[in-house]
Every structure is written in structure tokens, then in C-alpha cells.
C-alpha positions in Angstrom: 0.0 0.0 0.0 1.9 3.5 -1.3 0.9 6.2 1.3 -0.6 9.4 -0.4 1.1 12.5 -1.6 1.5 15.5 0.5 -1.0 17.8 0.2 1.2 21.3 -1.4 0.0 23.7 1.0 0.6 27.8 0.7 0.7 29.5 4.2 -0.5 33.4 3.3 -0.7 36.2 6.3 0.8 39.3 6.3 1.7 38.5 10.4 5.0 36.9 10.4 3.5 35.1 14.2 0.6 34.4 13.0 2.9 32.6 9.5 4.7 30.8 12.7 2.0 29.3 14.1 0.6 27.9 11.0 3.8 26.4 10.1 4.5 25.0 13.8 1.1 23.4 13.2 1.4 21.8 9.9 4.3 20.6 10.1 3.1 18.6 13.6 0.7 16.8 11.0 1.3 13.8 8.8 0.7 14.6 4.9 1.3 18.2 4.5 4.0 19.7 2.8 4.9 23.9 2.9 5.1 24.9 -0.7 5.4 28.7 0.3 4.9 31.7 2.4 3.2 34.9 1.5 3.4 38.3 3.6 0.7 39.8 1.4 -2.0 39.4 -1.1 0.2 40.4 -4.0 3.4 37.7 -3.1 -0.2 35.0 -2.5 -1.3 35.8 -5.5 2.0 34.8 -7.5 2.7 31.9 -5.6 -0.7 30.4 -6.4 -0.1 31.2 -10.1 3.6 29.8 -10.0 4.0 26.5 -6.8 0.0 25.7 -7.5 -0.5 24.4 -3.8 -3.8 22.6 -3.5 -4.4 24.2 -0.5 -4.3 27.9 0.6 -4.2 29.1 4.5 -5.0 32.5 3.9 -5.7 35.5 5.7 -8.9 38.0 5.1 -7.3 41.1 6.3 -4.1 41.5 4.5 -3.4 44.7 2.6 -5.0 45.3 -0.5 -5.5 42.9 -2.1 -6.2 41.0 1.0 -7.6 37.6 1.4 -10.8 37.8 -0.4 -9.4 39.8 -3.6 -7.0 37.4 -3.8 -9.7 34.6 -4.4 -11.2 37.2 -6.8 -8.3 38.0 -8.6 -6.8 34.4 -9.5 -10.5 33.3 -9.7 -13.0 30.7 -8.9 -12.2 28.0 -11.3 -8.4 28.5 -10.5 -8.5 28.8 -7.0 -6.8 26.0 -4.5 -8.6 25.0 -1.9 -9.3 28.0 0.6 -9.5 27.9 4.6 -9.6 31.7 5.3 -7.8 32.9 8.4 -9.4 35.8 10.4 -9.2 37.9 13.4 -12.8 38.6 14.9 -14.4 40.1 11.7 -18.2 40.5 11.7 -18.4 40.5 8.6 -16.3 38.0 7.3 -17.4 35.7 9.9 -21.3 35.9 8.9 -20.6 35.6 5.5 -18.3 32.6 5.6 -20.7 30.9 7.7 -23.6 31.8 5.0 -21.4 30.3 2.5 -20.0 27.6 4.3 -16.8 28.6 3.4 -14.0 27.0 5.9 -12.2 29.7 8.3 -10.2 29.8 11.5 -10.0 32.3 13.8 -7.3 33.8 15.7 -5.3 33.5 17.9 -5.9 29.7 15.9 -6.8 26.6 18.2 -4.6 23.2 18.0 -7.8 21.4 18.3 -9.9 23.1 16.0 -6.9 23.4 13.7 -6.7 19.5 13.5 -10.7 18.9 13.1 -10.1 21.3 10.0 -7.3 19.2 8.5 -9.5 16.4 9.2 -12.2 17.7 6.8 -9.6 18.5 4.2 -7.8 15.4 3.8 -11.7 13.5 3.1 -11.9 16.6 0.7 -8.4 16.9 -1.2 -7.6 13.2 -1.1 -11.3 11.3 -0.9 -12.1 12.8 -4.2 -14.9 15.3 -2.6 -13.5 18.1 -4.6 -11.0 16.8 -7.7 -11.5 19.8 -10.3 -13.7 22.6 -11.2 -14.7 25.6 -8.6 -15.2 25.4 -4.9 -19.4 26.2 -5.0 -18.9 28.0 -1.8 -16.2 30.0 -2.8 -18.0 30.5 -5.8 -21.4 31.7 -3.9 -19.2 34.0 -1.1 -17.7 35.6 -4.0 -21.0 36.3 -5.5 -22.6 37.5 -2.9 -20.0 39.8 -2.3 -20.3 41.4 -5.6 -24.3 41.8 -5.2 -24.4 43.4 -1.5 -22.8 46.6 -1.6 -20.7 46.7 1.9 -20.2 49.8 4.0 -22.4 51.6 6.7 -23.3 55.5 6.0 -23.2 56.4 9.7 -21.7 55.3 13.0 -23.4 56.0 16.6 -20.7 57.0 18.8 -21.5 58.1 22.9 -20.2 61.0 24.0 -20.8 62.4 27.6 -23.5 60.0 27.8 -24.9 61.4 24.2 -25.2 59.3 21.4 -23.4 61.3 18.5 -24.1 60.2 14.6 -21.2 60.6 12.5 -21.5 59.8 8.9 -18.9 57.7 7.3 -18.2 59.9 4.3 -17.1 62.7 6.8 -14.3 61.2 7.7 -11.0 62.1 7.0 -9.2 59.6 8.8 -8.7 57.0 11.4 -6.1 55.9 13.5 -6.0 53.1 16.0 -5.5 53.3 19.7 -4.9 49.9 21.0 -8.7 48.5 21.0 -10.5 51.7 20.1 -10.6 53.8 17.0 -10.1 57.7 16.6 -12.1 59.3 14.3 -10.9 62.6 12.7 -13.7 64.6 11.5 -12.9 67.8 10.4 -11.3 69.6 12.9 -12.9 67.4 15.9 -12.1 63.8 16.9 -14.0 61.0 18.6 -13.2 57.6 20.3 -14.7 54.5 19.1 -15.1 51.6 20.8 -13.9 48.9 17.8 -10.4 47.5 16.8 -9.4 49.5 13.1 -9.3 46.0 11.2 -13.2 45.8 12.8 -13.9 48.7 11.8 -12.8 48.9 8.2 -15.2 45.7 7.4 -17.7 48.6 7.8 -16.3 50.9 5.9 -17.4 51.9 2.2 -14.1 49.7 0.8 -14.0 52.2 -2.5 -13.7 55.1 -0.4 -11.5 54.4 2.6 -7.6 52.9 2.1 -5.6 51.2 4.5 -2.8 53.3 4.7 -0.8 50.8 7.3 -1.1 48.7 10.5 -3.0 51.6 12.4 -4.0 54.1 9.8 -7.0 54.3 7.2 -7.6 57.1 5.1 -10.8 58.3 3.1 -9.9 59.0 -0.2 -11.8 62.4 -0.9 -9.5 64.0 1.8 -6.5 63.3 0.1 -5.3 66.3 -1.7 -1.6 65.0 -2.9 0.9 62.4 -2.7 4.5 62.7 -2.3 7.6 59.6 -2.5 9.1 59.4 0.2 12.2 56.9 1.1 12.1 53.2 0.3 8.8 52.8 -1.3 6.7 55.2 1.4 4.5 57.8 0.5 3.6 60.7 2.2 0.0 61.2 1.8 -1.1 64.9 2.1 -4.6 65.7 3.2 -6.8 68.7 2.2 -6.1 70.3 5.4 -2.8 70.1 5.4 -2.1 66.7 7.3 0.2 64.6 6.1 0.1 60.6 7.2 2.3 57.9 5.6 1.0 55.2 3.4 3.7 52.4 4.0 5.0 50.2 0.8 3.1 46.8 2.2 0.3 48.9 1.4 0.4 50.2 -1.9 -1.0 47.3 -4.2 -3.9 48.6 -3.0 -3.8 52.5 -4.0 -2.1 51.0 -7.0 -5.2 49.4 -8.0 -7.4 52.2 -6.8 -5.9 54.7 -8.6 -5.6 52.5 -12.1 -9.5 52.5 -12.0 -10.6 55.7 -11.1 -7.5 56.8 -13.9 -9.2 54.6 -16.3 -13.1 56.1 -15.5 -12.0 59.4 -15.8 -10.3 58.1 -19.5 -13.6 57.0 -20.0 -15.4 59.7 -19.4 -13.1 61.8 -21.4 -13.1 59.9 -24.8 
């Protein structure tokens, strides 16, 4: 009796502890073999296309493109098997559960680690998935393009008020350990949310993760300038200036290359 191959297996997450504990864990397992490491969507995205694991660990919250971009981008019918990896996201979590879509959550459990590898060997080497799409990727990627995400206002207590702030007047946020701090023109309010929480709710063509405790809305951004080593300094229309870090910038690439190509649109 030959024993089967490894499952080729793609650890992506943008959290070099969180790419530890994955890889502690796998490699304490029988029939798994590390094909690659990603630190963000953009290095995920080529090693899919290039080591074609079968089998993707892959985080949601990665900058742009994070996790579910990722599935977008290499698509559907391409796609290795997925088991997304999350922090507390509402979001993600109710929509993955719609779907059915496999997930762990962190901090990530030995136990519930091993019941998921469990499930995958049935699928990946019982012949429960041997080609085609994943139908629950395909239906959470769906659904995702139908249901337009992002809240227009947020309630936030102050003094014991209750103060609604709409989303579009925010210039920009910034963490502070488990709360958020709104800037709003030239006042500022504490929210009680983490920032990657937070930016689930968030209009996702509007606001940009600018790094680990930054997001920006767009329409404040009056210029950008280089800065060393692949930074920009983004300028805002008051004057502020923030810093969008390089493991950032796939996203404003992408933004920026299609509001450049409406406006060429628009103009022909």
C-alpha cells in the first residue's frame, strides 16, 4: 500500500507570528507539505499562479489585495482550496458561515486546527473536490459582488450622548490599542472597535488602509508625495500629512488604475 502524496500547501498572512504558528502546526501533521509563504496578497497571488498548492491558509485582512481579492483576482475555477484565516471580523465571519466557506479564527486553536485538517484530507484526497470551482467560494464571491458593503453612519456616545457621525465625513482613522479615533474635520471621537473591525464597515472604494493603524478616506486626500524606500507621504486637504507604507500600496495602485481609467472613459 503507497501512502498518499502530501497535500502542497501555501501559508499566506501578512503577520509573520501568526505565518509561525501555521507552520508549527502543519508541520506537527502527517501529509502536509509547505510549498510557500506569503506576507501579502500580491506575493499570495504569484505563488498560487507559480507553486499551485492545493491548499491555501490565507488571511482576510491583508493589505489590498487581502484575502478575499486574492480569491477574486486568481478566480473561482483556479482557486486552490481556501481555509480563510481571520481575526474577529463580523463580517467576514457571517458571510463565511452563509457560504459555508472553511475559516479559522485567531489566535488559531490546536484542536480546531486538527478537526479542519480532518475535513480537508476527506476533501483533497477522498475525491470530494477533484477539479472545477469550490461552490462555496464561488457563492461568497457572489454574494460579495451583489451586497454593496459599508455603513453610512456610525453611533458613537459622547458624555453619555449618542453622537451620529457619517462615514463619508471622515478624513481619517487611526488606532489606539482596542478603540478607533475618528478625525472629522477639525474634531475627533473615540470609538469603541479594533481598526481592522472597523474597516469591514467601511465603504471599501472610499476608505484605504494606509498601514497597521492608519485608514484614510480617499476624498480627503489632496496630494501624494515619495518618500524613502517605497513610502508615500500622503497629504490631506487640510494640510495633514500621514504615511502610506510600501506593504500597502497594491492597493492605491489598483485604486488609482481605476478611477484613472473612468476618468479616460469619461473623457473619450
Amino acid at each position: 500500500m503507497t501512502s498518499a502524496a502530501p497535500i502542497r500547501t501555501l501559508i499566506a498572512d501578512d503577520e509573520a507570528p501568526a505565518r509561525l504558528r501555521l507552520r508549527h502546526l502543519l508541520k506537527a501533521e502527517a501529509g502536509y507539505e509547505i510549498v510557500g509563504e506569503a506576507a501579502n496578497g500580491r506575493q499570495a497571488i504569484e505563488a498560487i499562479r507559480t507553486r499551485r498548492p492545493e491548499l491555501v491558509f490565507l488571511d482576510v485582512q491583508m493589505p489590498p489585495p487581502n484575502g478575499l481579492q486574492v480569491c477574486t483576482e486568481i478566480g473561482p475555477e483556479a482557486m486552490p482550496t481556501v481555509v480563510f484565516v481571520t481575526a474577529y471580523d463580523r463580517f467576514a465571519l457571517q458571510a463565511f458561515d452563509v457560504h459555508a466557506v472553511d475559516y479559522l479564527l485567531k489566535p488559531i486553536d490546536r484542536e480546531r486546527f486538527q478537526k479542519t485538517l480532518q475535513m480537508l484530507r476527506t476533501r483533497l484526497r477522498g475525491g470530494a473536490r477533484t477539479t472545477g470551482s469550490d461552490p462555496q467560494l464561488v457563492s461568497l464571491l457572489a454574494s460579495l459582488r451583489r451586497e454593496p458593503r459599508g455603513v453610512e453612519r456610525l453611533a458613537i456616545k459622547v458624555d453619555g450622548r449618542v453622537l451620529f457621525v457619517r462615514t463619508a465625513d471622515i478624513e481619517w482613522l487611526e488606532a489606539e490599542g482596542n478603540y478607533v479615533r475618528l478625525h472629522v474635520g477639525a474634531a475627533s471621537h473615540l470609538f469603541r472597535e479594533t481598526l481592522s473591525a472597523l474597516e469591514a464597515d467601511l465603504p471599501a472604494d472610499q476608505f484605504l488602509r494606509l498601514s497597521r493603524s492608519v485608514i484614510v478616506n480617499l476624498n480627503a486626500v489632496k496630494e501624494l508625495q515619495p518618500l524613502f524606500y517605497g513610502d508615500y507621504a500622503v497629504i490631506l486637504r487640510d494640510g495633514r500629512q500621514l504615511v502610506l507604507s510600501r506593504n500597502y500600496r497594491a492597493g492605491l495602485d489598483r485604486l488609482l488604475n481605476r478611477r484613472v481609467g473612468r476618468e479616460s472613459c469619461g473623457a473619450a
